[in-house]
N, C-alpha and C positions, 0 to 999 in steps of 0.2 A: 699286837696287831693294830694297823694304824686305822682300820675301820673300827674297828671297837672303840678306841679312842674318840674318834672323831664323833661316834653313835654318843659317848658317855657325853664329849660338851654340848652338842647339839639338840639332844634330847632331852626334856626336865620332867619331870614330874606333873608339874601343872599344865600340862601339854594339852590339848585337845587330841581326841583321838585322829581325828582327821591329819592334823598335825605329825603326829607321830607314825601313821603309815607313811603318808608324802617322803619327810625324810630318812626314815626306813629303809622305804623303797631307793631313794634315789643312793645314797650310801651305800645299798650292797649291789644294784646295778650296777652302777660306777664299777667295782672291783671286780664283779664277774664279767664284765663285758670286757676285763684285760685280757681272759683267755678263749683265745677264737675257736677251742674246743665247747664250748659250753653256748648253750641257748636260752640267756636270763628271759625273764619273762616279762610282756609289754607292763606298762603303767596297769594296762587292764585287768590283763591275765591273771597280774600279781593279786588287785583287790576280790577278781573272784575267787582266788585260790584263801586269801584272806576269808571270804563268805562262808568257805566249805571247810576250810581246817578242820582236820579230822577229832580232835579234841573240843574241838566248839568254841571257845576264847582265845582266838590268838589276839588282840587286844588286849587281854588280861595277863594272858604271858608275858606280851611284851612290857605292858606294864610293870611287871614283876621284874624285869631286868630293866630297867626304870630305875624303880628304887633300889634296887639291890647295885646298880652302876653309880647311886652317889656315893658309895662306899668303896668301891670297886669299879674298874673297868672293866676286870676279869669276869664281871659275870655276862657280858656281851657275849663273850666268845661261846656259852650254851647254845647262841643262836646258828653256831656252823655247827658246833660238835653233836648235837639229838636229833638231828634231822629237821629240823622246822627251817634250815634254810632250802628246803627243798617249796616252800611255799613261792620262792623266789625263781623257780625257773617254767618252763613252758610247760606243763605235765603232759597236756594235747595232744604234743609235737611228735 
């Protein structure tokens, strides 16, 4: 998948976290907003959905696919396949 790709060079390790939501976010917006069935969620939406994760660290998750993407790219793809890219759309709506 050409976002997971793009997440593994984009994103490092030594990243600030701020860092690593911004492009996050704008990476999988990008790709959800190709289908006009779906309602990604604003810049905002995304970080308070970020606040509330129902696990309590998505920072730490993403993290975790972080480092687990210097070795792989495949381990991006967790972030569509467990639901956590559900953090990414409008819950609200």
């Amino acid at each position: 998948m050409e976002t997971c790709e793009t997440l593994s060079r984009t994103i490092q390790p030594e990243d600030k976290d701020e860092r690593i939501l911004r492009h996050l976010w704008r990476n999988v917006y990008d790709l959800l907003e190709q289908d006009e069935n779906l309602k990604p969620a604003t810049k905002a939406e995304y970080l308070e959905n970020v606040k509330s994760y129902p696990e309590g660290d998505f920072i730490g998750k993403v993290r975790g696919m972080v480092n687990a993407g210097q070795e792989s790219v495949t381990s991006w793809g967790s972030l569509f396949s467990d639901g956590t890219y559900l953090i990414f759309f409008c819950l609200q709506c």
